[in-house]
C-alpha positions in Angstrom: -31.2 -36.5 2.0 -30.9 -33.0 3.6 -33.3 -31.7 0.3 -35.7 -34.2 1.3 -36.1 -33.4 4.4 -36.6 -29.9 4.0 -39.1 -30.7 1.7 -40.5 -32.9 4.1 -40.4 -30.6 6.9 -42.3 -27.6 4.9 -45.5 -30.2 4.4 -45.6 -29.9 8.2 -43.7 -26.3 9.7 -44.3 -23.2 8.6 -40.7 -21.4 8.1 -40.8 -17.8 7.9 -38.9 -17.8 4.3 -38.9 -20.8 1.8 -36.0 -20.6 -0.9 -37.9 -23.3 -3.0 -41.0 -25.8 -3.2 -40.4 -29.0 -2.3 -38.9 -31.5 -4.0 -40.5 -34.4 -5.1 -40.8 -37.7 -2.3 -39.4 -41.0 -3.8 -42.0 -44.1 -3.1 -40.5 -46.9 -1.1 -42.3 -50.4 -1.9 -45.6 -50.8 0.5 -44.8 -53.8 3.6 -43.8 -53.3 7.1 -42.2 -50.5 8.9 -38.4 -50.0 8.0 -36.9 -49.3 11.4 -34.4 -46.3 11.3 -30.4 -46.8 12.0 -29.8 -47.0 15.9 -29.2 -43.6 17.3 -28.2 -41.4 21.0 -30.5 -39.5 22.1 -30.0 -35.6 20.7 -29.1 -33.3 23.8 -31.3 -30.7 24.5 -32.2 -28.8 21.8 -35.1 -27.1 19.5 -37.7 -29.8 18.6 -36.8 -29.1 15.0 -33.7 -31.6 15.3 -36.0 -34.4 16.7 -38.5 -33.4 13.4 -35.4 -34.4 11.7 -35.5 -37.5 13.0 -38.8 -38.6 12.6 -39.1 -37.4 9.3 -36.2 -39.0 8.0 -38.3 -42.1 9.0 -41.2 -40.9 7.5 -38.6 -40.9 4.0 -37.4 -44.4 5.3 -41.0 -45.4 5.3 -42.8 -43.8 2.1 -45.1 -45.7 0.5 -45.1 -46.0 -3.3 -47.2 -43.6 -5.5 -49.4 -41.0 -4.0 -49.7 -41.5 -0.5 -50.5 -39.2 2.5 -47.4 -37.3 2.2 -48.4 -36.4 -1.6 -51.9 -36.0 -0.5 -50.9 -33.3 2.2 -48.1 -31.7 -0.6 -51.1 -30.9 -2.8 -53.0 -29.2 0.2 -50.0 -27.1 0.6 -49.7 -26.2 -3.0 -53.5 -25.3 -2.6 -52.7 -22.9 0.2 -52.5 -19.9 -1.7 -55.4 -20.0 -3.8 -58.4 -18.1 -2.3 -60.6 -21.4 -1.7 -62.0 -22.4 1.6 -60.5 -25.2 3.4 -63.4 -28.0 2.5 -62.5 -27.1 -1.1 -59.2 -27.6 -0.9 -59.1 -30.7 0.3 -61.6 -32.0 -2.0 -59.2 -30.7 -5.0 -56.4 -32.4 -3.7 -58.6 -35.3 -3.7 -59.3 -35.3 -6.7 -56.0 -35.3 -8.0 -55.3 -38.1 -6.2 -58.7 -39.9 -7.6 -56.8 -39.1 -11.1 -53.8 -41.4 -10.0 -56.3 -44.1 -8.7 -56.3 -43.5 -4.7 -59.6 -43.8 -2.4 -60.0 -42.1 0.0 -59.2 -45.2 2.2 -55.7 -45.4 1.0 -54.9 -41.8 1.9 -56.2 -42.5 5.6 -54.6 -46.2 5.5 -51.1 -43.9 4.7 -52.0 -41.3 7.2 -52.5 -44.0 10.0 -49.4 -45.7 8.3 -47.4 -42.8 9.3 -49.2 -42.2 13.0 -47.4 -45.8 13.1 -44.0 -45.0 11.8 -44.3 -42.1 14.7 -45.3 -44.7 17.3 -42.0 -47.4 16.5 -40.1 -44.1 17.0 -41.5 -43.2 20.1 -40.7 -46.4 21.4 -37.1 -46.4 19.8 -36.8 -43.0 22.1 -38.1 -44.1 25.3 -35.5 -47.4 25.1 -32.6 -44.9 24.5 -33.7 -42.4 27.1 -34.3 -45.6 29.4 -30.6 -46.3 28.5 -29.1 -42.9 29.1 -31.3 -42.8 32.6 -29.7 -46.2 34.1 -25.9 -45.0 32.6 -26.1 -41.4 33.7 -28.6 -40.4 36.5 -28.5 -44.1 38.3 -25.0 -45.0 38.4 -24.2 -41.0 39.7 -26.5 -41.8 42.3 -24.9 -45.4 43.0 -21.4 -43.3 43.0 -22.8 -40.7 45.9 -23.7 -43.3 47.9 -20.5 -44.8 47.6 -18.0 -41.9 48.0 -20.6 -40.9 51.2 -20.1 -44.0 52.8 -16.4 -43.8 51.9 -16.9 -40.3 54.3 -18.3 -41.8 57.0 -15.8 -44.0 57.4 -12.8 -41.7 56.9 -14.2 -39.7 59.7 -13.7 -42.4 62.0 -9.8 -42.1 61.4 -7.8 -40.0 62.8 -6.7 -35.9 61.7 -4.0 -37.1 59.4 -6.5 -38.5 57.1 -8.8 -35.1 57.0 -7.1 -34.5 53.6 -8.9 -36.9 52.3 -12.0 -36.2 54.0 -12.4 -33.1 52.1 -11.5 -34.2 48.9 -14.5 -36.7 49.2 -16.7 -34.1 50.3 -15.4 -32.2 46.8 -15.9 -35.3 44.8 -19.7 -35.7 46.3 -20.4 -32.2 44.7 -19.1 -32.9 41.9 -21.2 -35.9 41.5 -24.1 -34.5 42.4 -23.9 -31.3 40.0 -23.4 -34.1 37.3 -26.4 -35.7 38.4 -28.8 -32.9 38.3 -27.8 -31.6 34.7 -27.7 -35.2 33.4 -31.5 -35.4 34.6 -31.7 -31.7 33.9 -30.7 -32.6 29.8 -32.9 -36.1 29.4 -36.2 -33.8 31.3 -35.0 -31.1 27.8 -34.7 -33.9 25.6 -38.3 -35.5 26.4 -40.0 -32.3 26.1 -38.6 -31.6 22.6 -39.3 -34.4 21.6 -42.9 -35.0 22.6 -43.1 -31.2 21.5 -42.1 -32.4 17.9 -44.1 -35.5 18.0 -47.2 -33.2 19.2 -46.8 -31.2 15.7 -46.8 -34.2 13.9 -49.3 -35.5 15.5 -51.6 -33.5 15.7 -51.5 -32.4 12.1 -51.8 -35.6 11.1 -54.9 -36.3 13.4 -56.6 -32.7 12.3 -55.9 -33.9 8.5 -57.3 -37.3 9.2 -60.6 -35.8 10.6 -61.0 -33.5 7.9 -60.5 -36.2 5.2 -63.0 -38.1 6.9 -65.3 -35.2 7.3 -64.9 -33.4 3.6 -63.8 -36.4 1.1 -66.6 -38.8 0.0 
């Protein structure tokens, strides 16, 4: 799996050193999108581990024979050759027109995949939704406990001032743990809207080229 999504990363990121061309994708039967295992949210991190993510779904989710993703791999084995970009798209096209594929079926696959990255986008938002009502909220439900806990102990008399400043500790602390819980799910949206903006946005750029260059 780990091979595959190398392989499957290199069709998208350029990495400064590549120790081998990627491997070939095995088809998955055509039909609905196969949602990917349940999952926490990563912590904050490079968007690479969220491109992990979503492109293991895009290997959950590849269609059988040459679709998009085989389509873009014989762009990139193209890369090299000294052929302007209209021309290479139109040779990867016509290997694909060898195999059988339309045009049409490589932008039904492309748009198949802009859907894939959708379901997983909503996956995301119902775990960070999750994380934001077990983390952020109930810290904040805990302050407002412990402070009107304070206020009350205040009313008593000096023996209990002991306890009055260990509240006041425990408020701190709560708060501190509120602030880098929403300080870690602001990080985690951002890397991963960072990694579904790659993605996207090469997909979208390939789309409109395919639409502009193949007949």
């Amino acid at each position: 799996m780990k091979d595959v999504l190398k392989s499957l990363k290199r069709l998208f990121v350029v990495e400064e050193e590549v120790a081998q061309r990627p491997a070939p994708l095995i088809g998955k039967p055509r039909g609905e999108v196969e949602p990917a295992p349940e999952r926490p949210v990563p912590a904050s991190g490079p968007p690479s581990k969220f491109l992990d993510i979503l492109l293991e779904a895009f290997q959950k989710n590849n269609q059988e024979g040459f679709d998009y993703l085989e389509f873009r791999k014989s762009l990139q084995s193209l890369q090299d050759m000294s052929m302007d970009e209209p021309t290479r798209y139109q040779s990867a096209f016509a290997v694909a027109k060898t195999l059988g594929v339309s045009k049409k079926q490589i932008a039904d696959s492309a748009n198949h995949y802009l859907n894939v990255l959708e379901h997983e986008t909503v996956k995301f938002q119902e775990a960070v939704g999750k994380q934001t009502a077990s983390q952020v909220e109930a810290k904040t439900q805990g302050i407002a406990a412990s402070s009107k806990e304070l206020e009350e102990k205040n009313k008593q008399i000096q023996i209990l001032q002991d306890q009055i400043v260990q509240l006041q500790a425990k408020i701190g602390q709560i708060q501190m743990q509120k602030e880098q819980a929403a300080q870690t799910i602001q990080g985690t949206q951002a890397d991963f809207a960072a990694a579904k903006h790659l993605l996207l946005h090469q997909i979208q750029a390939d789309l409109e080229k395919i639409n502009t260059y193949l007949q």
